[in-house]
CHARMM internal coordinates of N, CA and C (Angstrom, degrees):
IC EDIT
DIST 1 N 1 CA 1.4573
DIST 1 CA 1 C 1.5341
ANGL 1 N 1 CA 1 C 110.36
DIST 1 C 2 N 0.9736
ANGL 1 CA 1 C 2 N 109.49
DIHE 1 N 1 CA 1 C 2 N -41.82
DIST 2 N 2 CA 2.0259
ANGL 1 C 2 N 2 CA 123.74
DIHE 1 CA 1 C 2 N 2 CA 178.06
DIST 2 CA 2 C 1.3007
ANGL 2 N 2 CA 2 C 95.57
DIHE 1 C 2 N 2 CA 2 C -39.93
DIST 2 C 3 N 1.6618
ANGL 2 CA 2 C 3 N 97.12
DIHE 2 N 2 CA 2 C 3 N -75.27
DIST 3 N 3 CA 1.4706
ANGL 2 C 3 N 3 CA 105.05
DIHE 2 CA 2 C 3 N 3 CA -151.57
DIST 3 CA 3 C 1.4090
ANGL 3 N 3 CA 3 C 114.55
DIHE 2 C 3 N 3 CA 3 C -79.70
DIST 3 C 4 N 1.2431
ANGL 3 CA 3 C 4 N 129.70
DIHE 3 N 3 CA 3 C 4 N -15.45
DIST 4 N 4 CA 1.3493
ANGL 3 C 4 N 4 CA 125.94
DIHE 3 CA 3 C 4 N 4 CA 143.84
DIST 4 CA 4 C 1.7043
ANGL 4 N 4 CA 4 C 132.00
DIHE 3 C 4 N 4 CA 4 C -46.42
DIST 4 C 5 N 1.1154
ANGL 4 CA 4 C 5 N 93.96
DIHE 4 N 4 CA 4 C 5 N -56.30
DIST 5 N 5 CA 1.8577
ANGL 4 C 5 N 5 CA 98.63
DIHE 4 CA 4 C 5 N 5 CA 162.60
DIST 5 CA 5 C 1.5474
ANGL 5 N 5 CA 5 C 104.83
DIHE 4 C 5 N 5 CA 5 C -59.04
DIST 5 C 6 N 1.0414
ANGL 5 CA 5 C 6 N 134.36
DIHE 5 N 5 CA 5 C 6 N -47.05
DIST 6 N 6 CA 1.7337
ANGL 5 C 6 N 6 CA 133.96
DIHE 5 CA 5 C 6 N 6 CA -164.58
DIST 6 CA 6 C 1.9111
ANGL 6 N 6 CA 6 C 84.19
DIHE 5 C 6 N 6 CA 6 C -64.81
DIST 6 C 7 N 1.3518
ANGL 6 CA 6 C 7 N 134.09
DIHE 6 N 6 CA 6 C 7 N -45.25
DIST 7 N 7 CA 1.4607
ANGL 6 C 7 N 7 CA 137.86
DIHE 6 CA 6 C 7 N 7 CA -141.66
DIST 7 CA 7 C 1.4277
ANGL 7 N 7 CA 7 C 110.38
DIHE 6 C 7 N 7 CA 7 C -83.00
DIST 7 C 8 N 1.9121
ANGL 7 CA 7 C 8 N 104.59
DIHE 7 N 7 CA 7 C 8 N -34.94
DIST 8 N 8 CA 1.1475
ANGL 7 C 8 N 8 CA 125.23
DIHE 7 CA 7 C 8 N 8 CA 144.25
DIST 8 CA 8 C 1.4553
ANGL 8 N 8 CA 8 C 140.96
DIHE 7 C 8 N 8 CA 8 C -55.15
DIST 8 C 9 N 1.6180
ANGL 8 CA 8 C 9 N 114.45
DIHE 8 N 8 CA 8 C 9 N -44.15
DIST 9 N 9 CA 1.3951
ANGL 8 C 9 N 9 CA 96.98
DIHE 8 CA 8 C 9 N 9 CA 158.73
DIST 9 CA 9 C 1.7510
ANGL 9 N 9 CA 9 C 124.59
DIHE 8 C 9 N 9 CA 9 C -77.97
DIST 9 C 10 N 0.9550
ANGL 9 CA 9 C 10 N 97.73
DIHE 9 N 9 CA 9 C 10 N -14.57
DIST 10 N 10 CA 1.8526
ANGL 9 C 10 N 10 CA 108.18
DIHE 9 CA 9 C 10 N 10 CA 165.71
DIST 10 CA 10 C 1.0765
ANGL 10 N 10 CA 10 C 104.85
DIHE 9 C 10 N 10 CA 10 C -43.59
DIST 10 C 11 N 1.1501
ANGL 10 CA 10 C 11 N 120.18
DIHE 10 N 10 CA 10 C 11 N -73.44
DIST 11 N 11 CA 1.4919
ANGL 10 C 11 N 11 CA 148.39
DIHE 10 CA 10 C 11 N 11 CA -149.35
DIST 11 CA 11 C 1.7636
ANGL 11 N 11 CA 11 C 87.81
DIHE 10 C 11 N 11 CA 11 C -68.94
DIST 11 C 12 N 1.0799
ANGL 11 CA 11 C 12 N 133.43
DIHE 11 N 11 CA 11 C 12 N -53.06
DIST 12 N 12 CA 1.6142
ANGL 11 C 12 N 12 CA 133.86
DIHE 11 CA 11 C 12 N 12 CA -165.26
DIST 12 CA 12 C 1.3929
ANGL 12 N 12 CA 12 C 102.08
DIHE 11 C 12 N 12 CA 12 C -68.85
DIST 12 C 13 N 1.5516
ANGL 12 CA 12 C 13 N 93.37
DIHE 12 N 12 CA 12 C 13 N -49.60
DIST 13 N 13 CA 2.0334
ANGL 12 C 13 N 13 CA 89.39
DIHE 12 CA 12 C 13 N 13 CA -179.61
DIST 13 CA 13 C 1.5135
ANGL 13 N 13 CA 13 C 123.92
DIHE 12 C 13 N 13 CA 13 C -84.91
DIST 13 C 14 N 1.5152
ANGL 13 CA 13 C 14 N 102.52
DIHE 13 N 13 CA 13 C 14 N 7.80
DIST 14 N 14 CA 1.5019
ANGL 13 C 14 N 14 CA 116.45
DIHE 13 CA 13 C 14 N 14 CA 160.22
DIST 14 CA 14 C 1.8143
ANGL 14 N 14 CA 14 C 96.53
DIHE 13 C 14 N 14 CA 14 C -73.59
DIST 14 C 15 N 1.0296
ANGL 14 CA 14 C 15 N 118.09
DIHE 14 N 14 CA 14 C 15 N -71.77
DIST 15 N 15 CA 1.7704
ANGL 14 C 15 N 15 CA 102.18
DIHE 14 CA 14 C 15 N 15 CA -179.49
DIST 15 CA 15 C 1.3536
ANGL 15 N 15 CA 15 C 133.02
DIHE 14 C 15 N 15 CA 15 C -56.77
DIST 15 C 16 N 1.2441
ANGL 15 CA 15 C 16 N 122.42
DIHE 15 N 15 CA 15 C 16 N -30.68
DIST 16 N 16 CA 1.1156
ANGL 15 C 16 N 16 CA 158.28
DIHE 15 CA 15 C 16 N 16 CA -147.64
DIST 16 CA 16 C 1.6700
ANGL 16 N 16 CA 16 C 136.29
DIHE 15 C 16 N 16 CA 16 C -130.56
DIST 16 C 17 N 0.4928
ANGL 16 CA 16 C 17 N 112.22
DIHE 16 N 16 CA 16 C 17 N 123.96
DIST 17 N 17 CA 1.4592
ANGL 16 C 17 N 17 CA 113.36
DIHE 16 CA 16 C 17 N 17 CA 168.10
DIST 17 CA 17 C 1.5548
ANGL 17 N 17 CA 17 C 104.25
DIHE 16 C 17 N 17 CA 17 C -90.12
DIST 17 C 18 N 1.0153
ANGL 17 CA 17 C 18 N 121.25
DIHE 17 N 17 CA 17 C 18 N 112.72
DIST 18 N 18 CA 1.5705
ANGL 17 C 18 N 18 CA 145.36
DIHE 17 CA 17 C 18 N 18 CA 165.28
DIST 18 CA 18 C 1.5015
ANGL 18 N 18 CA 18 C 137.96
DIHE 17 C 18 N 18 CA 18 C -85.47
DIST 18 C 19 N 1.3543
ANGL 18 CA 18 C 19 N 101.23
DIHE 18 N 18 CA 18 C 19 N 116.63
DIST 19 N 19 CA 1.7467
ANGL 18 C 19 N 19 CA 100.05
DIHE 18 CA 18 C 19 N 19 CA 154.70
DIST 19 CA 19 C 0.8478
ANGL 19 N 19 CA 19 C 155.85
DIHE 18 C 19 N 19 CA 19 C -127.44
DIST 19 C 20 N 1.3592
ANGL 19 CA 19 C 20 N 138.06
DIHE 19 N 19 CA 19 C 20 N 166.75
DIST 20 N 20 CA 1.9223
ANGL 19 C 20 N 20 CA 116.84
DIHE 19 CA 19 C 20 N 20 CA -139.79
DIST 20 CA 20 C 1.5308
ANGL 20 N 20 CA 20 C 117.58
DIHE 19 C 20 N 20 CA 20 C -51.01
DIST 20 C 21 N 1.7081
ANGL 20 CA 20 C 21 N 92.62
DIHE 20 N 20 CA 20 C 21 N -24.82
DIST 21 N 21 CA 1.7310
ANGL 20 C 21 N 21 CA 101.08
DIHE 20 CA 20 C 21 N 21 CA -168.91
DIST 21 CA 21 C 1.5413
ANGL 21 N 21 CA 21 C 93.51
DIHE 20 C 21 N 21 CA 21 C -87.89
DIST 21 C 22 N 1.2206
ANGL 21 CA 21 C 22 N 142.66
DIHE 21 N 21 CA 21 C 22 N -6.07
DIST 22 N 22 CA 1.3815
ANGL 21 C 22 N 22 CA 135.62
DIHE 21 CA 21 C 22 N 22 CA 172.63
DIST 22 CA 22 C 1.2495
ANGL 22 N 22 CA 22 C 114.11
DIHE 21 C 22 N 22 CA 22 C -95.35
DIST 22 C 23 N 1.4502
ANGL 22 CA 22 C 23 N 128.48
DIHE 22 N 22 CA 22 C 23 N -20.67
DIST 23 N 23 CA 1.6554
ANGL 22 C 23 N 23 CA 136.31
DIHE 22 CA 22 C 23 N 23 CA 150.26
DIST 23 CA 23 C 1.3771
ANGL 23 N 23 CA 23 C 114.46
DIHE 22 C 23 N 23 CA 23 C -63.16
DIST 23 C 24 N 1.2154
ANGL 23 CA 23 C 24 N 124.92
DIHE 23 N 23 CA 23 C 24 N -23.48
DIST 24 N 24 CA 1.4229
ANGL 23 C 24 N 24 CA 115.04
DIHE 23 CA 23 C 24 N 24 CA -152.69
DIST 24 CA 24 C 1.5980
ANGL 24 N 24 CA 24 C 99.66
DIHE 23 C 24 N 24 CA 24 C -82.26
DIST 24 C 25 N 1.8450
ANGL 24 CA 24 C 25 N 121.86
DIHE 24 N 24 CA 24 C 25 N -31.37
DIST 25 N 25 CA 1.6088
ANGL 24 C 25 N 25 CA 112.34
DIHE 24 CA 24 C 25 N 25 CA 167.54
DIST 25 CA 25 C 1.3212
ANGL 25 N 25 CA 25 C 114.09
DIHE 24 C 25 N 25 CA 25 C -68.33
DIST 25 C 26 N 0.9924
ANGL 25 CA 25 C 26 N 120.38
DIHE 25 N 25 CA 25 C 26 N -20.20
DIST 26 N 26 CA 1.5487
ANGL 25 C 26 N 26 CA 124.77
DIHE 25 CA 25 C 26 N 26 CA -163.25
DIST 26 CA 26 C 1.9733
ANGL 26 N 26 CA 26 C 102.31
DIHE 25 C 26 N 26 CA 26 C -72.98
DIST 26 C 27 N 1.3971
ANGL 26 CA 26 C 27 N 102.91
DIHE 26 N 26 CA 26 C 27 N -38.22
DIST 27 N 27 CA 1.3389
ANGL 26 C 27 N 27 CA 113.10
DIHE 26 CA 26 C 27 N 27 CA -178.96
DIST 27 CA 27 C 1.1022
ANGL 27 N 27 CA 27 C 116.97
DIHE 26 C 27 N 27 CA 27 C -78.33
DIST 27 C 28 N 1.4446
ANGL 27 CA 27 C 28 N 118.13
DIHE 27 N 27 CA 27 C 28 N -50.44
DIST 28 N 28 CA 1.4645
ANGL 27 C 28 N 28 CA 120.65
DIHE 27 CA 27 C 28 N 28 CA 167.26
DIST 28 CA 28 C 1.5888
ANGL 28 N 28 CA 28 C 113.96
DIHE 27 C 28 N 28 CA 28 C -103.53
DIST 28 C 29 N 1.1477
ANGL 28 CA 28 C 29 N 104.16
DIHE 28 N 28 CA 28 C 29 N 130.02
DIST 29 N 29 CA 1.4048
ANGL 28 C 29 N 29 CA 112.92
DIHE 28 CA 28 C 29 N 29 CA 172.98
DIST 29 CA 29 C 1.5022
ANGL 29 N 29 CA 29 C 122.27
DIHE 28 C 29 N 29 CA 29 C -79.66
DIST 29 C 30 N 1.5629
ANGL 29 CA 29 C 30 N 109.03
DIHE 29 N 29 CA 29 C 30 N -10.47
DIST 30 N 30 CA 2.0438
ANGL 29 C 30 N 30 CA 102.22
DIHE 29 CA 29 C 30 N 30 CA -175.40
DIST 30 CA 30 C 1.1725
ANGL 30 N 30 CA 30 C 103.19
DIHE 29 C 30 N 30 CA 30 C -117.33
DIST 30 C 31 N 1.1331
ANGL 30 CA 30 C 31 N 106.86
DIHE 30 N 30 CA 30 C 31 N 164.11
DIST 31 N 31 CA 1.4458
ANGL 30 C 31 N 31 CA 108.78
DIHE 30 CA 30 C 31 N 31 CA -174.97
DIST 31 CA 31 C 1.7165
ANGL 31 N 31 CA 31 C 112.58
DIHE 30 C 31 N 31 CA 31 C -65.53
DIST 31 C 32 N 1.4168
ANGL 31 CA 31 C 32 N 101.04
DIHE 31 N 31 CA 31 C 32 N 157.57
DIST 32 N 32 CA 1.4501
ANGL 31 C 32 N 32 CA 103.45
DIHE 31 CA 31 C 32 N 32 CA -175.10
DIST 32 CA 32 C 1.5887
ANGL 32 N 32 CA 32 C 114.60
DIHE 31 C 32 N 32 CA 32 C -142.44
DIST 32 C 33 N 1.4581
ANGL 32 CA 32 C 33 N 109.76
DIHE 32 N 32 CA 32 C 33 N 121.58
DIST 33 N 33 CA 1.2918
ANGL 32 C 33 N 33 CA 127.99
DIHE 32 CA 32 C 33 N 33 CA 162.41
DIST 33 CA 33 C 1.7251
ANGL 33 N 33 CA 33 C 127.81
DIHE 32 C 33 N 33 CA 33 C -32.64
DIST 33 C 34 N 1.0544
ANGL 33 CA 33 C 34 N 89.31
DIHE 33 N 33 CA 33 C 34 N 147.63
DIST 34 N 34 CA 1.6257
ANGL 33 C 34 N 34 CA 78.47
DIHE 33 CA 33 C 34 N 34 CA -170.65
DIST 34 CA 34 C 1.5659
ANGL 34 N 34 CA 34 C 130.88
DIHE 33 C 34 N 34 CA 34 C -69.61
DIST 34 C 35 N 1.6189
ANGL 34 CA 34 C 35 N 113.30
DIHE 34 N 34 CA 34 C 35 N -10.46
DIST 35 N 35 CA 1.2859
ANGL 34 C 35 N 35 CA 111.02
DIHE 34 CA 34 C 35 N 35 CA 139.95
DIST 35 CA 35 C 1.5325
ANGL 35 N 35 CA 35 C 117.70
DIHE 34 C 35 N 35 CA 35 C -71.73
DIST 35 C 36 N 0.8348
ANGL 35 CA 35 C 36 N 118.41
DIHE 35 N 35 CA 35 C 36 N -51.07
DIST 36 N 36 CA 1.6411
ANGL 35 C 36 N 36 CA 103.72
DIHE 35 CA 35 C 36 N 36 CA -163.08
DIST 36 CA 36 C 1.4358
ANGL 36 N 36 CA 36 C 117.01
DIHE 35 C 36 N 36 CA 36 C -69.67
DIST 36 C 37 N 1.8317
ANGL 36 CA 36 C 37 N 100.04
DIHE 36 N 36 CA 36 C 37 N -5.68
DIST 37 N 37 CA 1.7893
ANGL 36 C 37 N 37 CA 103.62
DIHE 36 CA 36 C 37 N 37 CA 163.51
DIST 37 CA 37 C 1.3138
ANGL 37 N 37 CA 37 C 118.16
DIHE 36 C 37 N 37 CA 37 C -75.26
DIST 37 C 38 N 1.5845
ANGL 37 CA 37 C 38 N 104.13
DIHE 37 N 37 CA 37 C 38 N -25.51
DIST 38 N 38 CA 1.8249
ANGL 37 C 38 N 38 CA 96.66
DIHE 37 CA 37 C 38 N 38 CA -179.27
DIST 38 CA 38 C 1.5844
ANGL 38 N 38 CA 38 C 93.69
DIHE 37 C 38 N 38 CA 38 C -71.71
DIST 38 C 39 N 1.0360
ANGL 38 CA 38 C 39 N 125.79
DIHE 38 N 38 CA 38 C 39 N -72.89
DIST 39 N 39 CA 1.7938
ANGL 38 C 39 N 39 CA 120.60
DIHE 38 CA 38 C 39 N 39 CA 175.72
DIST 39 CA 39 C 1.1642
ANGL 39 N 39 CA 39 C 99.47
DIHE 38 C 39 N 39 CA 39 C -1.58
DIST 39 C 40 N 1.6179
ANGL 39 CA 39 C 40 N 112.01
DIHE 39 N 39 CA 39 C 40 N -99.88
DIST 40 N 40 CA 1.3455
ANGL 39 C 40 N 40 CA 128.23
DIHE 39 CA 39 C 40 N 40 CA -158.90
DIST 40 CA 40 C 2.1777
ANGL 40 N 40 CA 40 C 107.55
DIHE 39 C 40 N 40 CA 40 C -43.19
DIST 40 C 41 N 1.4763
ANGL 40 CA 40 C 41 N 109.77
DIHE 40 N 40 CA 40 C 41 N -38.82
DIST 41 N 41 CA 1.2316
ANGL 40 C 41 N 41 CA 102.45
DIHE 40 CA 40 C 41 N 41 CA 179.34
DIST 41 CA 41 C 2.1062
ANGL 41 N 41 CA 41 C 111.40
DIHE 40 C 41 N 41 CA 41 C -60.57
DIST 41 C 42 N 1.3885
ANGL 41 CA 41 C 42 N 103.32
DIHE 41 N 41 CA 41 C 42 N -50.33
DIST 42 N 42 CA 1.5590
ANGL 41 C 42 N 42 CA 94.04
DIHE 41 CA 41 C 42 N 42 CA 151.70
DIST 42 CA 42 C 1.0187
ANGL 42 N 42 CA 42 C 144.53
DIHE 41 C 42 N 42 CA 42 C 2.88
DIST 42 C 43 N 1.6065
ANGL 42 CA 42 C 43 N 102.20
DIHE 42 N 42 CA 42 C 43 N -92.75
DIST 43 N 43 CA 1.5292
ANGL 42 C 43 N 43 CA 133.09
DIHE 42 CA 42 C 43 N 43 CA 170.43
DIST 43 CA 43 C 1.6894
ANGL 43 N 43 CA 43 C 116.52
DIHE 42 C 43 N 43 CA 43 C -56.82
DIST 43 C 44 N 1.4100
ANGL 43 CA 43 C 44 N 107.55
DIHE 43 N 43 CA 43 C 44 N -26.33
DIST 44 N 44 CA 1.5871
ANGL 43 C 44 N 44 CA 98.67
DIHE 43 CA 43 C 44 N 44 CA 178.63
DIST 44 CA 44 C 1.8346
ANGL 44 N 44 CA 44 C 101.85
DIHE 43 C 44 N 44 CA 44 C -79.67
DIST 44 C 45 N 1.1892
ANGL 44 CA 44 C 45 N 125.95
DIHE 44 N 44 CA 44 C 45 N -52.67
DIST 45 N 45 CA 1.2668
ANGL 44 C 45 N 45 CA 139.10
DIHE 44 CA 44 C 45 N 45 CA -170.91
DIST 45 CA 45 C 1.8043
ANGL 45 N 45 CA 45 C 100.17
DIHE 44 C 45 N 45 CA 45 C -51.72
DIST 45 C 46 N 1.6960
ANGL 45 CA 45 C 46 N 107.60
DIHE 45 N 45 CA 45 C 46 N -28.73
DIST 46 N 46 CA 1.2001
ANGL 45 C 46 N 46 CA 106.57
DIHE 45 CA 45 C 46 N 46 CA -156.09
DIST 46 CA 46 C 1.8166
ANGL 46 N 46 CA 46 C 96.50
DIHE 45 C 46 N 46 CA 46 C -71.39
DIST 46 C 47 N 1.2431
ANGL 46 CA 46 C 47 N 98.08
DIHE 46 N 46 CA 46 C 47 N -36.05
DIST 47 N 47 CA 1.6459
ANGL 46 C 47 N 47 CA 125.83
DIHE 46 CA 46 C 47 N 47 CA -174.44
DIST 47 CA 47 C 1.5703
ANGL 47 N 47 CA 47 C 101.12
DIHE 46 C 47 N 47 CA 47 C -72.31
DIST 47 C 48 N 0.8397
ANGL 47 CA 47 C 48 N 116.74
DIHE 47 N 47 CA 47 C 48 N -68.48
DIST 48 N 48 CA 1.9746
ANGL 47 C 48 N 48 CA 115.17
DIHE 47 CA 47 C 48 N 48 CA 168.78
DIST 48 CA 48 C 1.5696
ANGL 48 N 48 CA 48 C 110.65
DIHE 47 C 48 N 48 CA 48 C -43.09
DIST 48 C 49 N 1.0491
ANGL 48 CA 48 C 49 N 119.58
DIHE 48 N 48 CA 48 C 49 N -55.16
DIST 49 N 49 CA 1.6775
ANGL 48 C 49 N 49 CA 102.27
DIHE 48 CA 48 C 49 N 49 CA 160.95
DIST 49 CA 49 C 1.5290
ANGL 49 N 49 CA 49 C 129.79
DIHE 48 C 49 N 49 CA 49 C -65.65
DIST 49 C 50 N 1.1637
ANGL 49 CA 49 C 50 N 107.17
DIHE 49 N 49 CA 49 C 50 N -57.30
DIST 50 N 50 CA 1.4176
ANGL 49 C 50 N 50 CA 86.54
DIHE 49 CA 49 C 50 N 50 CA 173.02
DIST 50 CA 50 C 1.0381
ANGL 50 N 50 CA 50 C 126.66
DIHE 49 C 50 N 50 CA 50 C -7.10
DIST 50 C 51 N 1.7187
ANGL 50 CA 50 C 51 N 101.43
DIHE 50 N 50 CA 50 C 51 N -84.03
DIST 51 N 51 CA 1.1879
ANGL 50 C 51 N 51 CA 121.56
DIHE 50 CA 50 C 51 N 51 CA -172.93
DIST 51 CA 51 C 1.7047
ANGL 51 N 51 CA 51 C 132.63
DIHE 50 C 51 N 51 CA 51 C -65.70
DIST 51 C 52 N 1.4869
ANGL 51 CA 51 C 52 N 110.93
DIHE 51 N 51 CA 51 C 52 N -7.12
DIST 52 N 52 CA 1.3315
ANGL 51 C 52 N 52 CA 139.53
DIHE 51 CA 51 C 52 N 52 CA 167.31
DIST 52 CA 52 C 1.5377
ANGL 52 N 52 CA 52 C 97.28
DIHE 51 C 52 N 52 CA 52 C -70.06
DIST 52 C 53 N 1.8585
ANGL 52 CA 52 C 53 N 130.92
DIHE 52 N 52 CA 52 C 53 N -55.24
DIST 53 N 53 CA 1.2347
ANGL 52 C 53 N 53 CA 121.00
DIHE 52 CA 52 C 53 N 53 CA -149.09
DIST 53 CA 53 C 1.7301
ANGL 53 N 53 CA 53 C 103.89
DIHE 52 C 53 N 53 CA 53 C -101.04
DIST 53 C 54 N 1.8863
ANGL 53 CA 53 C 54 N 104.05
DIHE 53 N 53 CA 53 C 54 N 7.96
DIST 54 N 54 CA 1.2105
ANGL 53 C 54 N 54 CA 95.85
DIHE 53 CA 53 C 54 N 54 CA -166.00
DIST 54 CA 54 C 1.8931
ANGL 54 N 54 CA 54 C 77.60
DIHE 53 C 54 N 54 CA 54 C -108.23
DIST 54 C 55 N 1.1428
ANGL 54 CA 54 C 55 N 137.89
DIHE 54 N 54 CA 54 C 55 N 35.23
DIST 55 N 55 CA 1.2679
ANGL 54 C 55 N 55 CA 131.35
DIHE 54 CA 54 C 55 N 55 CA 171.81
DIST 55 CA 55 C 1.7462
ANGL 55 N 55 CA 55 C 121.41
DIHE 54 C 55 N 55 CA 55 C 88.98
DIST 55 C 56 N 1.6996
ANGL 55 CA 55 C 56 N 95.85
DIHE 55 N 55 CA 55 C 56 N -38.74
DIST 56 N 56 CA 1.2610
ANGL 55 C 56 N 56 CA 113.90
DIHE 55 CA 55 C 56 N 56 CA 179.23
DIST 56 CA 56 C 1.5787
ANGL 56 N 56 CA 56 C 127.75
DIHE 55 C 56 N 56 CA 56 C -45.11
DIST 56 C 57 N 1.5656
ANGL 56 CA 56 C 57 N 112.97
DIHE 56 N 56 CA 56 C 57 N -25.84
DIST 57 N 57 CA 1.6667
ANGL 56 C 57 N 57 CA 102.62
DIHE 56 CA 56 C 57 N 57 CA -174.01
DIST 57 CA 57 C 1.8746
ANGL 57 N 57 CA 57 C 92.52
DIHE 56 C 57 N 57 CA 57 C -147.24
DIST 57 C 58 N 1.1383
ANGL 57 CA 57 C 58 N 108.57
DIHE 57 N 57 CA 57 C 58 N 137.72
DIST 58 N 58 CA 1.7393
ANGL 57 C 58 N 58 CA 113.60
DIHE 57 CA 57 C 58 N 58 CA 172.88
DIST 58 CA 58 C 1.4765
ANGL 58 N 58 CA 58 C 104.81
DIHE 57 C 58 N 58 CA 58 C -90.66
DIST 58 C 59 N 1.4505
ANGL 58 CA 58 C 59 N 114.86
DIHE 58 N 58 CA 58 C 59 N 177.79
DIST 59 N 59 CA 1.6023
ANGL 58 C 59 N 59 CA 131.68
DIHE 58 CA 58 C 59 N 59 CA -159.29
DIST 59 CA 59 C 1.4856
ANGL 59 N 59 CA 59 C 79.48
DIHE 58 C 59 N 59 CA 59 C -152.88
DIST 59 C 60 N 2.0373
ANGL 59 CA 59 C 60 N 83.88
DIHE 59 N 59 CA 59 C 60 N 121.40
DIST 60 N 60 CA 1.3286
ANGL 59 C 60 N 60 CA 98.16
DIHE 59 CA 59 C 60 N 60 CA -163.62
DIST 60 CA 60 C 2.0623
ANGL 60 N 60 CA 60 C 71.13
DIHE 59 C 60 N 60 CA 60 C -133.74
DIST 60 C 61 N 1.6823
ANGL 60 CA 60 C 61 N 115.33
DIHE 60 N 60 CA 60 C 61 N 143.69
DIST 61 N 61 CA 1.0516
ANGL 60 C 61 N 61 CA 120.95
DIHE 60 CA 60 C 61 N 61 CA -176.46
DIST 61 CA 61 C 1.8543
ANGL 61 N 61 CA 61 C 100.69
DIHE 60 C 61 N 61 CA 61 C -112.18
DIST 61 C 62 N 1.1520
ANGL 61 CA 61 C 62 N 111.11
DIHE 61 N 61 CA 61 C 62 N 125.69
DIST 62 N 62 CA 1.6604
ANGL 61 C 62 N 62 CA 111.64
DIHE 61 CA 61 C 62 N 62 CA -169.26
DIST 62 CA 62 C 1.6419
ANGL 62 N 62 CA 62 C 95.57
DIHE 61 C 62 N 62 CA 62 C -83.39
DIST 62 C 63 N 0.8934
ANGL 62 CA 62 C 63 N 83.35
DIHE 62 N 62 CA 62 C 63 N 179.76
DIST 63 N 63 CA 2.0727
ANGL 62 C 63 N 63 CA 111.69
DIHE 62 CA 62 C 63 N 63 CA -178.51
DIST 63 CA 63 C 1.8558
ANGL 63 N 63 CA 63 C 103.27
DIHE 62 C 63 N 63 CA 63 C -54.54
DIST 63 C 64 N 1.8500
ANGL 63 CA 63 C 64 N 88.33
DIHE 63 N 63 CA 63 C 64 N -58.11
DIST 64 N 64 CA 1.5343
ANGL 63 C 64 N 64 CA 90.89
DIHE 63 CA 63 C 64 N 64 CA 164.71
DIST 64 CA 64 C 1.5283
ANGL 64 N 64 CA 64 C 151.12
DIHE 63 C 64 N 64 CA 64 C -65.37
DIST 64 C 65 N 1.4347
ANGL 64 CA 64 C 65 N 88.47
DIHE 64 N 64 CA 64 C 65 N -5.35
DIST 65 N 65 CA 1.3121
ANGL 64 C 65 N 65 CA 104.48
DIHE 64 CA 64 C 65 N 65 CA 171.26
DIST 65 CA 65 C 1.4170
ANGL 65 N 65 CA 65 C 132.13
DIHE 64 C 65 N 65 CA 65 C 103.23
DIST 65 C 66 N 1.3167
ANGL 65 CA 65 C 66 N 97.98
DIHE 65 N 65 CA 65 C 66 N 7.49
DIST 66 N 66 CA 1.6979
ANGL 65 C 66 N 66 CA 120.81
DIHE 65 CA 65 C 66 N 66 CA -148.50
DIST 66 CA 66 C 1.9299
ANGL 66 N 66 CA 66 C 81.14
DIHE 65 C 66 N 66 CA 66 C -108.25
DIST 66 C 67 N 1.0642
ANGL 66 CA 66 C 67 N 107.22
DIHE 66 N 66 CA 66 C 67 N 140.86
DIST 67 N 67 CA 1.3071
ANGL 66 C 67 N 67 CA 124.33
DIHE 66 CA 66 C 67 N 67 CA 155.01
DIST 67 CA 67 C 1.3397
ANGL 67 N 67 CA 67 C 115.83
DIHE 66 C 67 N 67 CA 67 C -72.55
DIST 67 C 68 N 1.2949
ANGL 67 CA 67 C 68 N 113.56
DIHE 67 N 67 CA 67 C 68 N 143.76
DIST 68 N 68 CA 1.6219
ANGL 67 C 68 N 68 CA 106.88
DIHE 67 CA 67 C 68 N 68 CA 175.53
DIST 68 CA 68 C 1.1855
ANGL 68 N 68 CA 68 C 82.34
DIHE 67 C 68 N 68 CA 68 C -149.84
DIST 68 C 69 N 1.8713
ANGL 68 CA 68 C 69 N 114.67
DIHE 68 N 68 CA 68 C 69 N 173.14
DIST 69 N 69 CA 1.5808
ANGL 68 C 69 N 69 CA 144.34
DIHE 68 CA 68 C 69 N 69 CA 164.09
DIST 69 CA 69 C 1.1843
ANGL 69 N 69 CA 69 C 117.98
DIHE 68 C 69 N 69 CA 69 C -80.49
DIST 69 C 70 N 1.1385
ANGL 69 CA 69 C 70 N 135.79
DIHE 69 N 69 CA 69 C 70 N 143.25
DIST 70 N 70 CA 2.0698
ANGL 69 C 70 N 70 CA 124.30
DIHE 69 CA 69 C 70 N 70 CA 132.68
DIST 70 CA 70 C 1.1024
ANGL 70 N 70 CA 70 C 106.54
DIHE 69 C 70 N 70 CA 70 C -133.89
DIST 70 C 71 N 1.2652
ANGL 70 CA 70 C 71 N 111.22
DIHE 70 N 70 CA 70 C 71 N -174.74
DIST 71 N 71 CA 1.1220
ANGL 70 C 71 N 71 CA 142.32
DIHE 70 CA 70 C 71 N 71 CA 174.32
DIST 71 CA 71 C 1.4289
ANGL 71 N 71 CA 71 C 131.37
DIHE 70 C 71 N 71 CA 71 C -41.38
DIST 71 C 72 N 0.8960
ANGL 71 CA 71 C 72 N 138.12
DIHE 71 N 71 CA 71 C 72 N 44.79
DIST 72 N 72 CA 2.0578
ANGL 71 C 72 N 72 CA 136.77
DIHE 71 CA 71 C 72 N 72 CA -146.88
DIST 72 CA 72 C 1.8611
ANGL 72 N 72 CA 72 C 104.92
DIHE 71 C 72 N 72 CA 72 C -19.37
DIST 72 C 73 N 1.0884
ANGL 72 CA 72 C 73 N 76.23
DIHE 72 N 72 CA 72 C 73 N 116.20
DIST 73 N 73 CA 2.0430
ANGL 72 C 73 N 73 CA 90.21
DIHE 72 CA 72 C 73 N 73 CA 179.89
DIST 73 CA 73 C 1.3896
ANGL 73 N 73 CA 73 C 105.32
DIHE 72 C 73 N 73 CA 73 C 71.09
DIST 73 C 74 N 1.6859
ANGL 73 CA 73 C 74 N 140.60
DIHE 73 N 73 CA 73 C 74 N 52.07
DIST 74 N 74 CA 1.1499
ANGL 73 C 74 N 74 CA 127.82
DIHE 73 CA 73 C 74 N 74 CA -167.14
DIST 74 CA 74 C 1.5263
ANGL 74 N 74 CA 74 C 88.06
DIHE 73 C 74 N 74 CA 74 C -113.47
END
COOR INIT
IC SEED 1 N 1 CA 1 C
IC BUILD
């Protein structure tokens, strides 16, 4: 289950530049309450680092200000 979700946000910040709040539908598919959005916002960030501190994805800061992911060297 991990590494499927990790394969999935790969896969998003392979197209994309991503942010936690743009992972967070991708992970969950039903709608979510406003606790279980702070959760789920968590768990996406938890997944964007990871993979940020394991080399795998850079932090690229947009115009807007928003942090997002990609791809390392994409």
């Amino acid at each position: 289950h991990h590494d499927a979700r990790l394969a999935e946000v790969r896969e998003a910040c392979a197209r994309a530049p991503q942010s936690a709040a743009e992972i967070v539908p991708m992970m969950f598919k039903r709608a979510l309450d406003v606790h279980q959005l702070t959760f789920a916002m968590g768990e996406a960030l938890a997944h964007l680092n990871l993979l940020w501190l394991a080399g795998e994805l850079e932090r690229v800061e947009g115009t807007d200000g928003v942090v997002r992911f990609r791809l390392q060297n994409a």
